[in-house]
One Martini backbone bead per residue (centre of mass of N, CA, C, O) as a GRO file, in nm:
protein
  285
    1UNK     BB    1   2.467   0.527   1.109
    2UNK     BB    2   2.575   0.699   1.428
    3UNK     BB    3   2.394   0.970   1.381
    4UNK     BB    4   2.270   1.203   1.588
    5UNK     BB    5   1.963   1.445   1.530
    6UNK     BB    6   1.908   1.768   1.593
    7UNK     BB    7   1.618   1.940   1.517
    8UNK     BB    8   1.596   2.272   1.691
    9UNK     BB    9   1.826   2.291   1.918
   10UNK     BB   10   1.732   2.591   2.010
   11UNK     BB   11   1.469   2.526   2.131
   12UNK     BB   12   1.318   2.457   2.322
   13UNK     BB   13   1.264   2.107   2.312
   14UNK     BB   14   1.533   2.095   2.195
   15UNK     BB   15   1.727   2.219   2.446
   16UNK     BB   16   1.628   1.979   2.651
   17UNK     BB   17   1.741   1.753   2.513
   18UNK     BB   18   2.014   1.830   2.512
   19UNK     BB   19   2.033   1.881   2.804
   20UNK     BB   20   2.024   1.557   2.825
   21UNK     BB   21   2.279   1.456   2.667
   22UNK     BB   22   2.499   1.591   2.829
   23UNK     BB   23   2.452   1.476   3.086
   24UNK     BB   24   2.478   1.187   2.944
   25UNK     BB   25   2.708   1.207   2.742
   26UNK     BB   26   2.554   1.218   2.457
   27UNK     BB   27   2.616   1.226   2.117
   28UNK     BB   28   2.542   1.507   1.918
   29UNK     BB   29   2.345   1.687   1.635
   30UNK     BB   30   2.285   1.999   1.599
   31UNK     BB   31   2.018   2.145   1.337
   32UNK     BB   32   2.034   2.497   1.272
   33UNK     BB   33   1.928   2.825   1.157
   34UNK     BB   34   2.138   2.968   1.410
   35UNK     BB   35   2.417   2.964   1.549
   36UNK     BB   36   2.368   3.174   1.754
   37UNK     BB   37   2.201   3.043   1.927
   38UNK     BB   38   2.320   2.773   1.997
   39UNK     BB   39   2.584   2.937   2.146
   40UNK     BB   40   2.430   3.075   2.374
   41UNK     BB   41   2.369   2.767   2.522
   42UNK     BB   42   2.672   2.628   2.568
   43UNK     BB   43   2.709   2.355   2.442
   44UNK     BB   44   2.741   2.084   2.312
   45UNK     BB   45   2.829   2.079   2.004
   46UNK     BB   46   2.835   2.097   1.643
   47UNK     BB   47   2.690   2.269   1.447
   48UNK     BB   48   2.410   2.242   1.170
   49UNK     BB   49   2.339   2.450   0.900
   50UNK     BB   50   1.993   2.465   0.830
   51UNK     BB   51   1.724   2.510   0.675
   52UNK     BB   52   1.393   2.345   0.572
   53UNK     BB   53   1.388   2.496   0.275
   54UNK     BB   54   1.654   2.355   0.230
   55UNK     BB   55   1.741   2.013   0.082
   56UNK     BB   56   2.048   2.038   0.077
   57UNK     BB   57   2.095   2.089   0.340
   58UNK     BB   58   1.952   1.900   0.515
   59UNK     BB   59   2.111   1.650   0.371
   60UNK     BB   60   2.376   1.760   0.499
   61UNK     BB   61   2.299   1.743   0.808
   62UNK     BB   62   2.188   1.417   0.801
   63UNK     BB   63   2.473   1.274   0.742
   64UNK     BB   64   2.471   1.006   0.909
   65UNK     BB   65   2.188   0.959   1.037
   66UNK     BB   66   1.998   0.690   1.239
   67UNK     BB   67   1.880   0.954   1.443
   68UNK     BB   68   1.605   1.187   1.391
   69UNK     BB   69   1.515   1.447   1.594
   70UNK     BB   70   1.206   1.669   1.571
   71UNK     BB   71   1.108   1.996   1.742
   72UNK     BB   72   0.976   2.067   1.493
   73UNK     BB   73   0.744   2.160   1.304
   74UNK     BB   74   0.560   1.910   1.167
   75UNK     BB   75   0.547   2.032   0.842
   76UNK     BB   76   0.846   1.928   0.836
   77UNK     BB   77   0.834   1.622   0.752
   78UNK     BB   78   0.880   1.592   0.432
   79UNK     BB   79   1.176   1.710   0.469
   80UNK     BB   80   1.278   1.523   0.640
   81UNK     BB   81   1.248   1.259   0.495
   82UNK     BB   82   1.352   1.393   0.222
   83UNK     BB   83   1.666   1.371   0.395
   84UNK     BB   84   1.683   1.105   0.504
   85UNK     BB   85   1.830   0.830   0.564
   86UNK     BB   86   1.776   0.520   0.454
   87UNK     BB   87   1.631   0.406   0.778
   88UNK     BB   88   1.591   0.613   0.949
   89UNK     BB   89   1.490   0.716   1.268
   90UNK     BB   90   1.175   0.899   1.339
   91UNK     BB   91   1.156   1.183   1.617
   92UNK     BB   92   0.833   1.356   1.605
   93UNK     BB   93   0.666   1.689   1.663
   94UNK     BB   94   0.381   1.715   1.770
   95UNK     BB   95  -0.008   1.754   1.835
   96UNK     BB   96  -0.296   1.795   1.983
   97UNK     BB   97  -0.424   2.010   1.754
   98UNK     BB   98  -0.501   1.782   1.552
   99UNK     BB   99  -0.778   1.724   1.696
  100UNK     BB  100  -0.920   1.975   1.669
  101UNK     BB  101  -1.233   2.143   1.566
  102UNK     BB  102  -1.052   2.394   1.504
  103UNK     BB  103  -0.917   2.498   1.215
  104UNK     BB  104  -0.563   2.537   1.169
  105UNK     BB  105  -0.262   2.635   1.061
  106UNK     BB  106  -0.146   2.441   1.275
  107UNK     BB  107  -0.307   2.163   1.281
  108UNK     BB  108  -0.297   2.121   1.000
  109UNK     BB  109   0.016   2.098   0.951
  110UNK     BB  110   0.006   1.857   1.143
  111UNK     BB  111  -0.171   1.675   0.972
  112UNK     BB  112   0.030   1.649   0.755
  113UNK     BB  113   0.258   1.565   0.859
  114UNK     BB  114   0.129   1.307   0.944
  115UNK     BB  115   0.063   1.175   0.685
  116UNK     BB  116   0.369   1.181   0.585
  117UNK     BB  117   0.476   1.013   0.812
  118UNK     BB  118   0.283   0.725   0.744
  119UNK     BB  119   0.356   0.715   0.428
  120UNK     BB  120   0.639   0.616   0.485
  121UNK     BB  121   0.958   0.441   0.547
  122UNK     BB  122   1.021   0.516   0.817
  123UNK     BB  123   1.089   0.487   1.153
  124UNK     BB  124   0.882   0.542   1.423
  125UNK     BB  125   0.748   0.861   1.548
  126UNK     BB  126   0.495   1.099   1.672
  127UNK     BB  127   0.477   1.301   1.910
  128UNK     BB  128   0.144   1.425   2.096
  129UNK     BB  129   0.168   1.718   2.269
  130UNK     BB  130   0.032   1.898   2.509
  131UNK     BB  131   0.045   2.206   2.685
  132UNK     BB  132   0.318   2.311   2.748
  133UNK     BB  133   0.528   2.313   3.095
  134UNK     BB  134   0.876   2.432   3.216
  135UNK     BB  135   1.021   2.598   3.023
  136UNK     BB  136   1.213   2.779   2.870
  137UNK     BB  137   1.054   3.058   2.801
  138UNK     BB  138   0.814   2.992   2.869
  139UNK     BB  139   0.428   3.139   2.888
  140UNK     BB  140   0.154   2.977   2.977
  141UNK     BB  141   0.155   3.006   3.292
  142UNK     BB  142   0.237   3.266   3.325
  143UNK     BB  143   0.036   3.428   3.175
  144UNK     BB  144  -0.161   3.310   3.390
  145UNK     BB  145  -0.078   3.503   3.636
  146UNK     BB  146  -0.121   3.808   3.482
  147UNK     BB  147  -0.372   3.800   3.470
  148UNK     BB  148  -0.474   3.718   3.787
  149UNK     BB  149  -0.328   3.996   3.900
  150UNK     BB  150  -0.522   4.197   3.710
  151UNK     BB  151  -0.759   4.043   3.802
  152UNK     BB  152  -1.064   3.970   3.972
  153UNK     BB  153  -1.155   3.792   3.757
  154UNK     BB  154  -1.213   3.485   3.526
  155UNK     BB  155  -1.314   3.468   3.263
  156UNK     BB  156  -1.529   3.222   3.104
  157UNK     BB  157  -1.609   2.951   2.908
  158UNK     BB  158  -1.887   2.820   3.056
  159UNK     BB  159  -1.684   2.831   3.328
  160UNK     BB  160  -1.411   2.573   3.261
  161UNK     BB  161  -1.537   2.301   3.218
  162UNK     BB  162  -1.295   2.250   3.023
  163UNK     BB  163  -1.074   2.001   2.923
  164UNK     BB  164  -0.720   1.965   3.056
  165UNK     BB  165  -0.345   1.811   2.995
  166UNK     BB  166  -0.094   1.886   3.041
  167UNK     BB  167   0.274   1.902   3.022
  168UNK     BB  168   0.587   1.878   3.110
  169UNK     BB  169   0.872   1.900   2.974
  170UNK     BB  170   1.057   1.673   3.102
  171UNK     BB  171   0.783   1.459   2.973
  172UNK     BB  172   0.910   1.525   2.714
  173UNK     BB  173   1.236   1.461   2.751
  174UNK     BB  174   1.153   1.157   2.803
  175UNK     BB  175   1.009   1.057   2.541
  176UNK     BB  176   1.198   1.106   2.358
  177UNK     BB  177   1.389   0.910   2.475
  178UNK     BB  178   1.287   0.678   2.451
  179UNK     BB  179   1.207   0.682   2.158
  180UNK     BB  180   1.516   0.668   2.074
  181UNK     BB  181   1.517   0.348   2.264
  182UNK     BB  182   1.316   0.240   2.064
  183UNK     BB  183   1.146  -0.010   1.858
  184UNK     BB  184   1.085   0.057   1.515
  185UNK     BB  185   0.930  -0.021   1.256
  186UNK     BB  186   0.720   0.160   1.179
  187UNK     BB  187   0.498   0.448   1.152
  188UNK     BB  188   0.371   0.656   1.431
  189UNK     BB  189   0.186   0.767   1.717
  190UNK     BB  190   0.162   0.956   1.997
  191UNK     BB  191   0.042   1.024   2.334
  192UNK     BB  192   0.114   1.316   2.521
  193UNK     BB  193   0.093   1.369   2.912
  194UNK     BB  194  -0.087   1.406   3.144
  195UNK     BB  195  -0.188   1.221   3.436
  196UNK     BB  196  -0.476   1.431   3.400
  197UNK     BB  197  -0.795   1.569   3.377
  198UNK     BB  198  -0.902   1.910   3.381
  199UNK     BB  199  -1.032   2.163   3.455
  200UNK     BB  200  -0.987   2.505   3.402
  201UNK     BB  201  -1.031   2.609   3.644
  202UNK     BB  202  -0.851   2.388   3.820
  203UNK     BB  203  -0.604   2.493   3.664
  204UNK     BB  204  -0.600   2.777   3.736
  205UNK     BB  205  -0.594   2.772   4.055
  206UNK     BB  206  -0.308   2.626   4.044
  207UNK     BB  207  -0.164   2.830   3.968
  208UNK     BB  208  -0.235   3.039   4.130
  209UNK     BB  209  -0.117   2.874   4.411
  210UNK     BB  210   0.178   2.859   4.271
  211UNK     BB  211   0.216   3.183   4.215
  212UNK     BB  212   0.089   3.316   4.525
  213UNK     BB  213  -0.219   3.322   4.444
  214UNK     BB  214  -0.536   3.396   4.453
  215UNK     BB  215  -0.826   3.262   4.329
  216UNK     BB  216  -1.061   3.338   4.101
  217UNK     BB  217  -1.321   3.389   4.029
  218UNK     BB  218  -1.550   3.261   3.831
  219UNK     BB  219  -1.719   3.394   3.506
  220UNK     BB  220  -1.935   3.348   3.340
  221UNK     BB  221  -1.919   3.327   2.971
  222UNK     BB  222  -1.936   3.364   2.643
  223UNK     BB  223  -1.756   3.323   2.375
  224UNK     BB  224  -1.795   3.535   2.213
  225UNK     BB  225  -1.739   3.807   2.351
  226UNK     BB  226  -1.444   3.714   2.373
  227UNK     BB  227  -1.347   3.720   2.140
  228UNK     BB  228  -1.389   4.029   2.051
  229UNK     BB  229  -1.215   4.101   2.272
  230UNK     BB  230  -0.914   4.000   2.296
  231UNK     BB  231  -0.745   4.197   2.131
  232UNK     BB  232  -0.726   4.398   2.368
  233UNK     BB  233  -0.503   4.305   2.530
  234UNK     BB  234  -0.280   4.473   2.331
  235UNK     BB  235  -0.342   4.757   2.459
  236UNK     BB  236  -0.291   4.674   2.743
  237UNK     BB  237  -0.070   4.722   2.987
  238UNK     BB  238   0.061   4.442   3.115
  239UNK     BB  239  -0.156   4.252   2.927
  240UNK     BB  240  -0.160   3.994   2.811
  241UNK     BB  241  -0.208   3.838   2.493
  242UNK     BB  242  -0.540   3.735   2.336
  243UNK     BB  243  -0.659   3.507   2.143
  244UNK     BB  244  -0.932   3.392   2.011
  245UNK     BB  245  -0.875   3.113   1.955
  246UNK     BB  246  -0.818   3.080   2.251
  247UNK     BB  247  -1.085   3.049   2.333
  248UNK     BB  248  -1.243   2.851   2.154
  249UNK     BB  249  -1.036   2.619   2.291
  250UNK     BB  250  -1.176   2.635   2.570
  251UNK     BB  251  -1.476   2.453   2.476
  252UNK     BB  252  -1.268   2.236   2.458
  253UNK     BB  253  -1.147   1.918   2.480
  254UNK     BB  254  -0.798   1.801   2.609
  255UNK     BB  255  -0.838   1.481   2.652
  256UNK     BB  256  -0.619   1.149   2.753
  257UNK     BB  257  -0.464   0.818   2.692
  258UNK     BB  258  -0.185   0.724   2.879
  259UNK     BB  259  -0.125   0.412   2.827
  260UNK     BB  260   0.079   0.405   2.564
  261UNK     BB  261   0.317   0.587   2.719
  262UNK     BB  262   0.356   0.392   2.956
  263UNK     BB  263   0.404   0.140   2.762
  264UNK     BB  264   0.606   0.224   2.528
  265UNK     BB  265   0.808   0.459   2.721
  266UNK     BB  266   0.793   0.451   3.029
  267UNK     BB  267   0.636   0.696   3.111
  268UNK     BB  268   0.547   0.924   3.402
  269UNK     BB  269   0.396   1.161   3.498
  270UNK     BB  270   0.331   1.468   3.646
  271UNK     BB  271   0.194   1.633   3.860
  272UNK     BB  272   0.074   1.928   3.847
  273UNK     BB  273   0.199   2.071   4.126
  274UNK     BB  274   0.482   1.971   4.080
  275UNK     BB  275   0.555   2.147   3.840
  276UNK     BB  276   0.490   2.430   3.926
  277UNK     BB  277   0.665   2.429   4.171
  278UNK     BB  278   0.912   2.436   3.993
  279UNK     BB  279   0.874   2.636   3.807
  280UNK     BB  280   0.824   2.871   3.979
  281UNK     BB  281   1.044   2.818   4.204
  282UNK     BB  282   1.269   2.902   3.907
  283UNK     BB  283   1.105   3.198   3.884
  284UNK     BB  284   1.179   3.281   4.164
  285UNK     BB  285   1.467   3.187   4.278
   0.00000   0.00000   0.00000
């Protein structure tokens, strides 16, 4: 079992490790519902075409593979496992969406996963990052310099007082790689993130001043009647649209202790100035 697979290749972070595999011509093995997306990205590698929800394409995707990293939704765990050849190594995506004390479908699906992936017999790990920003296609940070650009002010929930603590694509498309290149007995969890966590304003300040931006008063507005207005974003013309529950989870902290990713991965993230310098500079030079 000398195959490497990646399931979702054709996704922003599945897309991202491919090209670091190709970097390094390490072969490996695309994983795609879409063959038309995966050749689109013009990559080394002959794709094989599964479903996730098909057991039987899965099961003929990943044969003969001892090590298969999934950079699809964590809910797809389960049907992973049942697929993978016995005793492959599986370094699986989750997030951190599965701590929010705010329950959603996105969340839950990630707790499901992880539950089914720990209860395994598979050696490996499930990284849970935070916030991605830096990818090609990604547009979290980009949204906000658009919201930025037509706002006059910032209306935050609070005040913007709750910690955020992004992280880089490429810092994850590195933990990715060790994680690839570590021994695991057992399967773990394991959190990826920024390093250091900062107020949601003083994120906003950053973006905004990446992207050539002077930095919006912030307004401290309480998040119910936001929450309320969010779906109106839809409406205008030119402004990117927040969904309500997006507002919600404004108001919670989502702060981590990355020593254990610096211990295990040997990954030192990026600070977030140096990430969006890239981000704007490559989205705009």
């Amino acid at each position: 079992m000398s195959g490497l697979a990646v399931i979702g290749a054709a996704g922003r972070s599945g897309a991202a490790l491919c090209r670091a595999f190709a970097a390094r011509s390490e072969s490996f093995i695309p994983v795609v519902r879409r063959p038309d997306a995966w050749a689109a990205l013009n990559l080394p590698g002959t794709a094989r075409r599964a479903d996730l929800r098909d057991p039987e394409a899965l099961r003929r995707a990943l044969e003969g593979c001892g090590r298969v990293v999934s950079c699809a939704h964590a809910r797809w765990a389960p049907a992973i496992l049942a697929a993978a050849e016995p005793g492959a190594t599986l370094v699986l995506m989750g997030s951190t969406r599965r701590f929010s004390r705010w329950p959603d479908a996105h969340g839950n699906g990630v707790r499901a996963g992880e539950a089914a992936f720990l209860a395994g017999q598979h050696p490996g790990v499930m990284l849970h990052p935070t916030m991605i920003y830096g990818a090609e296609g990604e547009n979290n940070v980009q949204r906000l310099a658009a919201l930025m650009r037509r706002l006059p002010v910032a209306p935050l929930p609070g005040g913007g007082h709750a910690l955020v603590q992004p992280i880089h694509q490429a810092d994850v498309t590195a933990s990715l790689l060790a994680a690839l290149g570590a021994s695991w007995t057992r399967p773990e969890t394991l959190v990826v993130a920024g390093p250091e966590p900062l107020a949601y304003r003083d994120f906003l300040a950053t973006v905004a001043r990446a992207a050539g931006l002077r930095p919006p008063p912030v307004v401290p507005v309480p998040a119910a009647p936001l929450r309320l207005l969010a779906p109106l974003t839809r409406l205008i013309p030119g402004l990117p649209s927040i969904g309500a529950d997006e507002i919600r989870r404004l108001t919670e902290d989502k702060a981590f202790d990355i020593g254990p990713m610096r211990e295990r991965l040997g990954v030192t993230p990026r600070p977030l100035a140096q990430g969006l310098a890239a981000t704007f500079g490559s989205a705009t030079g």
